[in-house]
Structure formats: structure tokens, C-alpha cells
BAGUVO-778581 format. One record per residue: x, y, z of N, C-alpha, C, O, CB in turn; residue in one letter; residue number from 1. Coordinates in nm, 2 decimals, padded with zeros to 4 digits. Glycine has a CB too. Layout:
# residues N
- X;Y;Z;X;Y;Z;X;Y;Z;X;Y;Z;X;Y;Z;a;NUM
...
//
This chain:
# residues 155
- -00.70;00.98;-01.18;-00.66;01.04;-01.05;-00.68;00.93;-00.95;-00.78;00.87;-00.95;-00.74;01.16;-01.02;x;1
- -00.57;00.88;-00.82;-00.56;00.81;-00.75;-00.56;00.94;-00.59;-00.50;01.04;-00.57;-00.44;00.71;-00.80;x;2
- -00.64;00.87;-00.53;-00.60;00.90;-00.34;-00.57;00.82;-00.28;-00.60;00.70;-00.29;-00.70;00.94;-00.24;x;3
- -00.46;00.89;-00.16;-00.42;00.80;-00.05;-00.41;00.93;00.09;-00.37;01.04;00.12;-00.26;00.72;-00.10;x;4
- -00.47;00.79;00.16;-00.44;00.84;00.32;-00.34;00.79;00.34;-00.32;00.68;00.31;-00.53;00.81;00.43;x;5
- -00.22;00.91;00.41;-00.10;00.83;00.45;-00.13;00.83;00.60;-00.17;00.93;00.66;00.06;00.89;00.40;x;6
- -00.10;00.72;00.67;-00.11;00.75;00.82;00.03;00.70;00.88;00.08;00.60;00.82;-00.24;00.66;00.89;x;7
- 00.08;00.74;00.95;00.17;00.64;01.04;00.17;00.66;01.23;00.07;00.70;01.29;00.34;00.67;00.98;x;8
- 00.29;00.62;01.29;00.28;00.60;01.40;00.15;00.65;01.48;00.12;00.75;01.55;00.38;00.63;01.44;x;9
- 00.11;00.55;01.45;-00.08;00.57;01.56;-00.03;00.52;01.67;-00.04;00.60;01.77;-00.25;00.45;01.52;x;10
- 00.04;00.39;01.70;00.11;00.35;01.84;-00.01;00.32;01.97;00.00;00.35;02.09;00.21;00.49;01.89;x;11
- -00.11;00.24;01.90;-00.18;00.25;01.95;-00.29;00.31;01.99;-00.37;00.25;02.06;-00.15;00.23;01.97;x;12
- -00.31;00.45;01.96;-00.42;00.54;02.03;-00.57;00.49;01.85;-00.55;00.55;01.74;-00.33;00.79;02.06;x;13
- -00.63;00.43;01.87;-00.69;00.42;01.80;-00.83;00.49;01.79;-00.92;00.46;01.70;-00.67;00.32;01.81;x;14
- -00.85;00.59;01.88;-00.97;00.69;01.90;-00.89;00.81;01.75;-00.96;00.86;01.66;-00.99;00.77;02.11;x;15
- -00.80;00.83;01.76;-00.76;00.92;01.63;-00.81;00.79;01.46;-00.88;00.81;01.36;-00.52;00.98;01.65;x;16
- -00.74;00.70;01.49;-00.76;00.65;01.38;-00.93;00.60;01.37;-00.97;00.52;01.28;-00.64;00.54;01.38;x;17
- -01.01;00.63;01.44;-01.16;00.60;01.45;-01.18;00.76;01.36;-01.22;00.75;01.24;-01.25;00.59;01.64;x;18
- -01.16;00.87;01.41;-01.22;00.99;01.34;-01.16;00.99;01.15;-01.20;01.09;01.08;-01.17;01.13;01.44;x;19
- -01.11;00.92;01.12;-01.06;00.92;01.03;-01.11;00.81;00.90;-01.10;00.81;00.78;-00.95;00.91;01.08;x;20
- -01.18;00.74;00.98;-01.16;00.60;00.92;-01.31;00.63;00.81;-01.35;00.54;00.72;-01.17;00.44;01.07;x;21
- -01.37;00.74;00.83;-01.48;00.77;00.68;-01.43;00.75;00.60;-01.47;00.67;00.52;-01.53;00.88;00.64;x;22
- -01.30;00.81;00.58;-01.19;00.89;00.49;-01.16;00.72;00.39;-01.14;00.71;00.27;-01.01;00.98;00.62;x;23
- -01.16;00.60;00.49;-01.13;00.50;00.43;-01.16;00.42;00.28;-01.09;00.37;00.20;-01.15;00.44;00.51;x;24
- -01.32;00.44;00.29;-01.42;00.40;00.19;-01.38;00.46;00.03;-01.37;00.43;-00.09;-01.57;00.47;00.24;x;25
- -01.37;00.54;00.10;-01.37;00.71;-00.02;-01.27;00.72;-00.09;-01.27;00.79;-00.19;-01.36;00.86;00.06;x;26
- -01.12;00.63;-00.03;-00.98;00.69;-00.13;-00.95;00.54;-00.16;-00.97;00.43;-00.11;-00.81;00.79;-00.03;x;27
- -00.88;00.59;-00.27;-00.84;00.43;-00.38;-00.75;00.35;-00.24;-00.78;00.25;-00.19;-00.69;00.47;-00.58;x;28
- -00.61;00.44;-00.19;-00.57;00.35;-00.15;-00.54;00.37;00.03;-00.59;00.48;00.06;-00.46;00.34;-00.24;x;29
- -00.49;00.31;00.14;-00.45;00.37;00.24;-00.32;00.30;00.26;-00.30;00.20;00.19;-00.53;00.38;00.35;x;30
- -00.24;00.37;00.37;-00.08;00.38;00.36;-00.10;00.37;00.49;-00.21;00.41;00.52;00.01;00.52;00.31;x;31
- -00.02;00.31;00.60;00.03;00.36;00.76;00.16;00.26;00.71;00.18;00.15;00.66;-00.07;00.31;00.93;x;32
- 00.23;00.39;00.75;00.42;00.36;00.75;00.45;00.30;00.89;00.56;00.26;00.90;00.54;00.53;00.73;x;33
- 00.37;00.28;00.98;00.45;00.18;01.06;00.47;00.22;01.17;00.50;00.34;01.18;00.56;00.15;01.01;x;34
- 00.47;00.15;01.31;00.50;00.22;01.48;00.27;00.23;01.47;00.20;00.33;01.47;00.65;00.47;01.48;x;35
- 00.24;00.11;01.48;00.11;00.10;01.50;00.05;00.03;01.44;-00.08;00.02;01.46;00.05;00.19;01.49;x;36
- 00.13;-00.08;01.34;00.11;-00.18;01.25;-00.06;-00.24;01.28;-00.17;-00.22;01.23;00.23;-00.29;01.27;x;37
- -00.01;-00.30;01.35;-00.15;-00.34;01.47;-00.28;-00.29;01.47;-00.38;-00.36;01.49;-00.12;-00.29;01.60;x;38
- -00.28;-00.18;01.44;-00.41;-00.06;01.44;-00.48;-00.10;01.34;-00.60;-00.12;01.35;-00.37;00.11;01.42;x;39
- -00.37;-00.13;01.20;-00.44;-00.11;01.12;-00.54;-00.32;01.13;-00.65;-00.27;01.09;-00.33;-00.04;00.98;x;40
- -00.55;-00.38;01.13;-00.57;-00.48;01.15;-00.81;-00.50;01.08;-00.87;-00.55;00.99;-00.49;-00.50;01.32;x;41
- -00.82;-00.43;01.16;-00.96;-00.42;01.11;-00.96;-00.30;01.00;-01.08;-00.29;00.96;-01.06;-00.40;01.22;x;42
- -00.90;-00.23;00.95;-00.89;-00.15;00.81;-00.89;-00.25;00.71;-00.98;-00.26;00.63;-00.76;-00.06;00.78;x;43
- -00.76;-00.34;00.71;-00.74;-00.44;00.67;-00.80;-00.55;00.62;-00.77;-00.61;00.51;-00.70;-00.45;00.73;x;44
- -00.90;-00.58;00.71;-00.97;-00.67;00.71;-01.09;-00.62;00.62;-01.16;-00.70;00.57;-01.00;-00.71;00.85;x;45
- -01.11;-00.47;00.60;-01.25;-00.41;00.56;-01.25;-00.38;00.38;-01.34;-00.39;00.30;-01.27;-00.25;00.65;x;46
- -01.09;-00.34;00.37;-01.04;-00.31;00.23;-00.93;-00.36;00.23;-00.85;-00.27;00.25;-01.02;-00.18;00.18;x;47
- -00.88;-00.49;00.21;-00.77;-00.57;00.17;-00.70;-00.56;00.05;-00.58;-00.57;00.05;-00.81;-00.68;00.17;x;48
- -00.77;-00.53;-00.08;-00.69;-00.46;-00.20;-00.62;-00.34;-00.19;-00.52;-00.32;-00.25;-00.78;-00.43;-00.30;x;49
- -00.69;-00.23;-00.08;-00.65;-00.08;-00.12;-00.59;-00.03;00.01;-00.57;00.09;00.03;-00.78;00.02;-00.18;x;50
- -00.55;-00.18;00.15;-00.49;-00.11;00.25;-00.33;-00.16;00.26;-00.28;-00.27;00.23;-00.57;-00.13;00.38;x;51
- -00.28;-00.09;00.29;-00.09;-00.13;00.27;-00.04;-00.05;00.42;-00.04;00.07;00.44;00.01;-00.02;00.07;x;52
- 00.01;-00.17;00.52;00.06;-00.15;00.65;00.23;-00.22;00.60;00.27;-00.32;00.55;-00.04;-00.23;00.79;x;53
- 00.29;-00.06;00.67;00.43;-00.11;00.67;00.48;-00.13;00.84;00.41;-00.07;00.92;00.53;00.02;00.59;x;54
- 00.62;-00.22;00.89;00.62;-00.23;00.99;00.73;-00.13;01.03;00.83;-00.11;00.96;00.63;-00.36;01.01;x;55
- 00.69;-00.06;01.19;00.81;00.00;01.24;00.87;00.00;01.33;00.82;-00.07;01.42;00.82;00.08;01.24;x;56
- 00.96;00.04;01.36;01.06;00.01;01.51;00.99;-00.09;01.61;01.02;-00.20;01.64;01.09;00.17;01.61;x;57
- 00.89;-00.03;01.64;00.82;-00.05;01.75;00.71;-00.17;01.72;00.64;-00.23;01.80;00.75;00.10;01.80;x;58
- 00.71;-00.19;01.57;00.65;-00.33;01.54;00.66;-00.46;01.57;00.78;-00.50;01.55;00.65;-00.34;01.45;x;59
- 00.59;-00.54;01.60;00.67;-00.69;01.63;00.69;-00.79;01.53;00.79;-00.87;01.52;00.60;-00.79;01.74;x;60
- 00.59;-00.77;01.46;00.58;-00.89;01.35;00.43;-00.87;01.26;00.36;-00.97;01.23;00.59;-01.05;01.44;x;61
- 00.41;-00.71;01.22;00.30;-00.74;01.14;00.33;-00.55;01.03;00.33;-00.43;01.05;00.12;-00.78;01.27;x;62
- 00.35;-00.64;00.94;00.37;-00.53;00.78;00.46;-00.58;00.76;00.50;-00.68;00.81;00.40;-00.35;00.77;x;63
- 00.50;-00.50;00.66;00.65;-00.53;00.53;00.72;-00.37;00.57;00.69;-00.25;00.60;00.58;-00.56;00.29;x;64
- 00.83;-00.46;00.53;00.99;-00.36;00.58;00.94;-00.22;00.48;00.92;-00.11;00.52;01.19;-00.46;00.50;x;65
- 00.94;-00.30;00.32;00.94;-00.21;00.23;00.83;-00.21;00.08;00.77;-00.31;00.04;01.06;-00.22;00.20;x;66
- 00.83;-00.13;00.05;00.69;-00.15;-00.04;00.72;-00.04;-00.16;00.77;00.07;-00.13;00.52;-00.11;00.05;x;67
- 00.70;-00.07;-00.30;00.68;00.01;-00.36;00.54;00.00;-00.46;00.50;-00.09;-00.53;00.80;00.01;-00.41;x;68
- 00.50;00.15;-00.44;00.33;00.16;-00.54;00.37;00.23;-00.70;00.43;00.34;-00.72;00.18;00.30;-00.43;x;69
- 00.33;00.15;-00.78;00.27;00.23;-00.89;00.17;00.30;-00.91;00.09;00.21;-00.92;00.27;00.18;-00.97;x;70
- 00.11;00.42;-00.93;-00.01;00.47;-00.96;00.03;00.56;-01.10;00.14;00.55;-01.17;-00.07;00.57;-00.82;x;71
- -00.07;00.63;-01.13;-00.06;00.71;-01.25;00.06;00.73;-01.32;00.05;00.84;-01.38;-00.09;00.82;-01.22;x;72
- 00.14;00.68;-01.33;00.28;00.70;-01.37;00.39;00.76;-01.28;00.48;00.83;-01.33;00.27;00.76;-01.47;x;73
- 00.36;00.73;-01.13;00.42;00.76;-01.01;00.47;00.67;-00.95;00.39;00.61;-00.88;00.35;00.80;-00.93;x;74
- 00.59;00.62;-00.94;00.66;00.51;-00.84;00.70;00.57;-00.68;00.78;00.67;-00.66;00.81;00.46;-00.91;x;75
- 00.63;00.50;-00.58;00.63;00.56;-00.44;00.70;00.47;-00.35;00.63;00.38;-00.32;00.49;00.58;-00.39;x;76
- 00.80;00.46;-00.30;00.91;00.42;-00.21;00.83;00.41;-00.11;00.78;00.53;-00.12;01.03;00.49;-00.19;x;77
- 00.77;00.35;00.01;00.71;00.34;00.13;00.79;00.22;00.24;00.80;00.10;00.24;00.55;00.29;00.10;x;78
- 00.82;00.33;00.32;00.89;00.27;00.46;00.91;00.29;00.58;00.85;00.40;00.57;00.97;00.25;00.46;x;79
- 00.95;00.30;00.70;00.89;00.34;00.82;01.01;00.47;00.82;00.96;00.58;00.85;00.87;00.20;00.96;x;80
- 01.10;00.46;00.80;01.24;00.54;00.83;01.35;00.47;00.90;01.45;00.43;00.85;01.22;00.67;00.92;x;81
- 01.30;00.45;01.01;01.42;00.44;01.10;01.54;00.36;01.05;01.65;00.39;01.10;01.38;00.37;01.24;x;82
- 01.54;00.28;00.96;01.69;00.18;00.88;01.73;00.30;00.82;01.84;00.27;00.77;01.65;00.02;00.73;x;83
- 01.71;00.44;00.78;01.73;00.52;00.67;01.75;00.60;00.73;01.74;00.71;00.66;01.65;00.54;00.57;x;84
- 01.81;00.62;00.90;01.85;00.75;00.97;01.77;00.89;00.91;01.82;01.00;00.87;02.02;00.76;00.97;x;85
- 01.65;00.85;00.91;01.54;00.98;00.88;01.57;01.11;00.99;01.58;01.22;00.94;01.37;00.92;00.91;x;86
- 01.59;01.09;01.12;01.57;01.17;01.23;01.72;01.27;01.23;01.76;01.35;01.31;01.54;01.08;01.36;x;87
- 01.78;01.22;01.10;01.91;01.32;01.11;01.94;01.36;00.99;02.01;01.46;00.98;02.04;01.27;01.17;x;88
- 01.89;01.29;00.89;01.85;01.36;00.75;01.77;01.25;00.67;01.71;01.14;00.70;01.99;01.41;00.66;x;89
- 01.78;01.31;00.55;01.69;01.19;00.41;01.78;01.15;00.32;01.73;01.09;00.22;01.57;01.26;00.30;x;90
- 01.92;01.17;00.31;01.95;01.18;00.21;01.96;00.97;00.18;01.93;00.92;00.07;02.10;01.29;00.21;x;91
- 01.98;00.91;00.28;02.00;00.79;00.29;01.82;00.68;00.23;01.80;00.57;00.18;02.05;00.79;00.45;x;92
- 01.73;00.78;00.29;01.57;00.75;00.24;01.58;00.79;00.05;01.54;00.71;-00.04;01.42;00.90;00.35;x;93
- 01.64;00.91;00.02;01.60;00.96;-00.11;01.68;00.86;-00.19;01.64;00.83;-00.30;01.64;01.11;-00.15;x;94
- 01.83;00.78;-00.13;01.95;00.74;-00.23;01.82;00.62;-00.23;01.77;00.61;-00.35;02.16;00.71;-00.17;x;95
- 01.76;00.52;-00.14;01.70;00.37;-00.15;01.58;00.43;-00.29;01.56;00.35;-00.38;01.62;00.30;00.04;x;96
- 01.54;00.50;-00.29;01.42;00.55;-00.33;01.44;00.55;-00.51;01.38;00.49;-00.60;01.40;00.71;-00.26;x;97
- 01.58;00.64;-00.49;01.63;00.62;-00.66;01.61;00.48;-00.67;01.52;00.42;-00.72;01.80;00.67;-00.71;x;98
- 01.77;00.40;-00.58;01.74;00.29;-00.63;01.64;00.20;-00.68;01.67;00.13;-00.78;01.78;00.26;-00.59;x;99
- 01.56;00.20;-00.64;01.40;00.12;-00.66;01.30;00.24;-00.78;01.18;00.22;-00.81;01.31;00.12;-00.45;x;100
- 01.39;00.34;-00.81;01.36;00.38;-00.95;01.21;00.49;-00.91;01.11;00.50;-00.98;01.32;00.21;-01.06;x;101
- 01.23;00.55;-00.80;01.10;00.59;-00.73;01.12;00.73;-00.72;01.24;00.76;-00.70;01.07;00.53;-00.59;x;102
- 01.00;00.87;-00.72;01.08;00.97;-00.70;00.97;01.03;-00.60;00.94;01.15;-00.59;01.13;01.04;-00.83;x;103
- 00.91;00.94;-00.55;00.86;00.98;-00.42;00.90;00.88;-00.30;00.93;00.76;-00.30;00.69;00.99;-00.43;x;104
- 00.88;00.98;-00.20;00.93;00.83;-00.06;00.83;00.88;00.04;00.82;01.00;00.08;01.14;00.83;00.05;x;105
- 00.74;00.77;00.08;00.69;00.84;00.22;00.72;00.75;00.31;00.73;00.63;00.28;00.54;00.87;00.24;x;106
- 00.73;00.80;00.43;00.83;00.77;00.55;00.73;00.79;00.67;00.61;00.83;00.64;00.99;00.87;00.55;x;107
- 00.76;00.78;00.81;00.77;00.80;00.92;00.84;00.82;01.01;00.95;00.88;01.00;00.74;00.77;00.94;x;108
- 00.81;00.76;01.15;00.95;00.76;01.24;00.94;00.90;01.34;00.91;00.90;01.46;01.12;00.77;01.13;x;109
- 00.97;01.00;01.27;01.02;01.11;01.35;00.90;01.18;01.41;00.91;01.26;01.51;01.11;01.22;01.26;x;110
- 00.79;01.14;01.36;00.67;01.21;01.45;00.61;01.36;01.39;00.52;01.43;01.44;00.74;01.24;01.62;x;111
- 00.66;01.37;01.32;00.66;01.53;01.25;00.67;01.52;01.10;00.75;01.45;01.04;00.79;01.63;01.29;x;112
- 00.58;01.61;01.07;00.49;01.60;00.96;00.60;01.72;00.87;00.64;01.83;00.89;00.31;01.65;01.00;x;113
- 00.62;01.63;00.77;00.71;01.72;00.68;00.67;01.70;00.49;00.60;01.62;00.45;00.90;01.67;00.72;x;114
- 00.74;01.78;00.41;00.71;01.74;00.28;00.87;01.81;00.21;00.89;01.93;00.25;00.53;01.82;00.22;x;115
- 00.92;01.78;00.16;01.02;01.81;00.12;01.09;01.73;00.02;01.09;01.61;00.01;01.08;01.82;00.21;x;116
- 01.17;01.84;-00.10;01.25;01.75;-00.21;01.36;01.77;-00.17;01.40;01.87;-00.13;01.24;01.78;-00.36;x;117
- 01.46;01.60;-00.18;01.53;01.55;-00.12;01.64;01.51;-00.25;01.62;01.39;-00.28;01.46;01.46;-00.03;x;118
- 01.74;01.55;-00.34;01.82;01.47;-00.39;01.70;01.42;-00.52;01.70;01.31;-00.56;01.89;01.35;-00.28;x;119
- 01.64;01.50;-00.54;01.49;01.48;-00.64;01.39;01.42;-00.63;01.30;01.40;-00.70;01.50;01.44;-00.74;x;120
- 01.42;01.37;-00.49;01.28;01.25;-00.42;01.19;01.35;-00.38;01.24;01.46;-00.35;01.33;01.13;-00.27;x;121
- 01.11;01.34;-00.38;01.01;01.40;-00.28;00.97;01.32;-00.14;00.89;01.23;-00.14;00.87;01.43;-00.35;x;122
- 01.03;01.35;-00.06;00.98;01.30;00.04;00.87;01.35;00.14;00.88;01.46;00.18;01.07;01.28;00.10;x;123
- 00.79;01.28;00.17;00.69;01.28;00.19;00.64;01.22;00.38;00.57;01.12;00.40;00.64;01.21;00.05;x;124
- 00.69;01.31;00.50;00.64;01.24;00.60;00.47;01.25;00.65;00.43;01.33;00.57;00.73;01.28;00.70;x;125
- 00.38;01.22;00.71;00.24;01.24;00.76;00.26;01.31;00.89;00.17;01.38;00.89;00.16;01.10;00.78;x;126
- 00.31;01.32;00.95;00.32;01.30;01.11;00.23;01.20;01.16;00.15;01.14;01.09;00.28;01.43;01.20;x;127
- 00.27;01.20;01.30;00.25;01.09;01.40;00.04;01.10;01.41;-00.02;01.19;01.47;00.36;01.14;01.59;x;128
- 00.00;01.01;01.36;-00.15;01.01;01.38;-00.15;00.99;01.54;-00.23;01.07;01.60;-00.24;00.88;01.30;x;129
- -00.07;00.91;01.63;-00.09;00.88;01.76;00.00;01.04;01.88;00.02;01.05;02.00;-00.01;00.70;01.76;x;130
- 00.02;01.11;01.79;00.11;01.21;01.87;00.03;01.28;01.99;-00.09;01.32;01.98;00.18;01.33;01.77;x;131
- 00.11;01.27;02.11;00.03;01.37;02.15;-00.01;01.53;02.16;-00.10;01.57;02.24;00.03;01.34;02.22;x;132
- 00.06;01.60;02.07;00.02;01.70;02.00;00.00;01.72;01.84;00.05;01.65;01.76;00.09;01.78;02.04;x;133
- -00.08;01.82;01.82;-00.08;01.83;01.64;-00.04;01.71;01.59;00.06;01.71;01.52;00.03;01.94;01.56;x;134
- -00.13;01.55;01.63;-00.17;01.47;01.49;-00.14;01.50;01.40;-00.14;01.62;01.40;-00.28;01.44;01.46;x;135
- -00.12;01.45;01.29;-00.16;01.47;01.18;-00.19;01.34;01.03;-00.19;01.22;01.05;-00.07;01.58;01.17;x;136
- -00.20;01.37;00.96;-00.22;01.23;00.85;-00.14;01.34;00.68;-00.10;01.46;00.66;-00.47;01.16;00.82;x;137
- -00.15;01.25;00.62;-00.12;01.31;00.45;-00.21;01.28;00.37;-00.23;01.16;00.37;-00.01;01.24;00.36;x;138
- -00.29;01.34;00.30;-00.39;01.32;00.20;-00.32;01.36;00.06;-00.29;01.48;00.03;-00.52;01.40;00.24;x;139
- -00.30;01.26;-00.04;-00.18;01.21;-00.13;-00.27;01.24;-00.28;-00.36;01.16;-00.27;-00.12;01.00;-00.09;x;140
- -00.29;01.31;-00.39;-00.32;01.25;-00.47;-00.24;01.28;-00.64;-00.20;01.39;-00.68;-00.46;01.25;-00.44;x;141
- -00.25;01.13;-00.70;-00.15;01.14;-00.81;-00.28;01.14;-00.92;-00.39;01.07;-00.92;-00.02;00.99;-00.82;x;142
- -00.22;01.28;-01.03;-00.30;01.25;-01.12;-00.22;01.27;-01.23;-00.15;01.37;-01.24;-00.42;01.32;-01.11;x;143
- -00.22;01.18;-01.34;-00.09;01.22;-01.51;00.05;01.24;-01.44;00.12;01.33;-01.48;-00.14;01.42;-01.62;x;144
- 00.10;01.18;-01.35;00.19;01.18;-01.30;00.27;01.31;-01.18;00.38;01.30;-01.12;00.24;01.16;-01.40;x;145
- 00.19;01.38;-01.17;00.21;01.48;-01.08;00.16;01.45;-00.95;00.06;01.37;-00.94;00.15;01.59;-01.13;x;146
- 00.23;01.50;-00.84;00.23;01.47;-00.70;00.15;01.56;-00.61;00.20;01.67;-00.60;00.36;01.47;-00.66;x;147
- 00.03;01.53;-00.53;00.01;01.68;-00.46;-00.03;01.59;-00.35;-00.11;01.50;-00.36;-00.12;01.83;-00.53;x;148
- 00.06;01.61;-00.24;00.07;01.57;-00.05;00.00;01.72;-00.01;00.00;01.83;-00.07;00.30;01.54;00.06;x;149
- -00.05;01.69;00.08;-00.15;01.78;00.19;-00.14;01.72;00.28;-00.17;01.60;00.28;-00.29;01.80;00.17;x;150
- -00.07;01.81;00.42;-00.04;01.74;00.58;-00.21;01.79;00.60;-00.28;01.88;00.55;00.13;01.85;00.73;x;151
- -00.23;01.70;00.67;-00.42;01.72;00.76;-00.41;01.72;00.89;-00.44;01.62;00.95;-00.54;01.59;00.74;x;152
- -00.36;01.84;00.96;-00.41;01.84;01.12;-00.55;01.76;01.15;-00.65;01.77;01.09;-00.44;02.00;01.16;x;153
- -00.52;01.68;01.25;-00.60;01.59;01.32;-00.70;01.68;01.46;-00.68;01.66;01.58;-00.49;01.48;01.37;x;154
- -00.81;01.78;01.39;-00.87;01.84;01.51;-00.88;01.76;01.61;-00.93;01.80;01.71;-00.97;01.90;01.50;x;155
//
């Protein structure tokens, strides 16, 4: 069995990504899809094997466009959205996703926390850790190849 915190657009408010950051120690891997790249920088620095920052819109120059994880016999597509017109559908996130042989995608961008199968992808958004309503994060875990995402309101 593998865990992941998915986080994305923090956008700077780093007092949410402080209440969270127990959560760090504790799961195999962490995720921020991107629009806060930056944030993650001392995560980074703390767990270098098990932290993975993707870059987004609003990024200047720190993550990767695109990333794909193997875990338990799970291939996971990870990218911010916005190249994949997320905010008007997925079908364009699920088609990259096949290609790269993946049948999960987690994404960001739109700020809103969603979980949905897409064209057989599962796509997988967190919501906006930096939003300023209903935060939220994904708590991810793969075990024998099965998928279980949990959105986590950010009290």
C-alpha cells in the first residue's frame, strides 16, 4: 500500500500548507500540481525522494510540465491542467493520460475539488489548498492496483 497527499494551487498562502505539513512525514509520497510551485520549496528540501512539484500557469520557472508515477501497479499522469483545457472539460487530460499508458490523472487549475471517470481515466482534481473558500487537498492511496482519492476539506 502506497499514500499520497495531493496538493495544488496554494498560490502562495502558506499558513494552509503549514497545517498540513504533519501529514508530510507520514505518506510515501507528496504531489502539488502546480500554481504555488514555490511553496513547496522547503517540503522539498525535507523529503527529496517522496516530494514531486509540478509547474502551473502562474509558475515561473520551478517544477516539471509533466510527470508520470508508478506505484502498486498504478500509472498516474500528473499535471497542472491548464495545456489540457481542464476548466471546460477532461476529455483532452484523459486522451494525454491514455497516451502515457496511465489510468489515473491528477490535475489542478480550476480550484475545485473533483473526482471523476473520464474516457476510463480517473481523474482526480484536490482543490485549491490556497482557495479562499473550502480548501481542500486529496489523500490518494494505491493498494494491488486499486485507486481510493479522498477530497479533505481544509478546516
Amino acid at each position: 500500500m502506497k499514500t499520497f497527499v495531493i496538493l495544488s494551487d496554494s498560490h502562495g498562502r502558506r499558513a494552509a500548507l503549514q497545517k498540513i505539513s504533519p501529514l508530510f512525514a507520514e505518506n510515501d509520497f507528496i504531489v502539488h500540481l502546480g500554481d504555488g510551485a514555490a511553496d513547496m520549496r522547503d517540503c522539498r528540501h525535507a523529503f527529496p525522494q517522496k516530494t514531486f512539484v509540478l509547474s502551473g500557469n502562474c509558475d515561473l520557472s520551478f517544477g516539471e510540465e509533466e510527470l508520470v508515477l508508478e506505484e502498486e501497479g498504478v500509472r498516474i499522469f500528473c499535471c497542472h491542467g491548464h495545456r489540457y483545457g481542464v476548466k471546460g472539460n477532461l476529455s483532452r487530460l484523459a486522451m494525454r493520460a491514455k497516451e502515457l499508458g496511465c489510468t489515473v490523472a491528477l490535475y489542478g487549475h480550476t480550484h475545485r475539488a473533483d473526482i471523476r471517470e473520464e474516457e476510463g481515466v480517473l481523474c482526480v482534481n484536490p482543490g485549491a489548498l490556497g482557495s479562499y473558500s473550502d480548501p481542500s487537498y486529496c489523500y490518494l492511496v494505491l493498494h494491488q492496483g486499486k485507486v481510493t482519492p479522498t477530497i479533505v476539506p481544509l478546516a
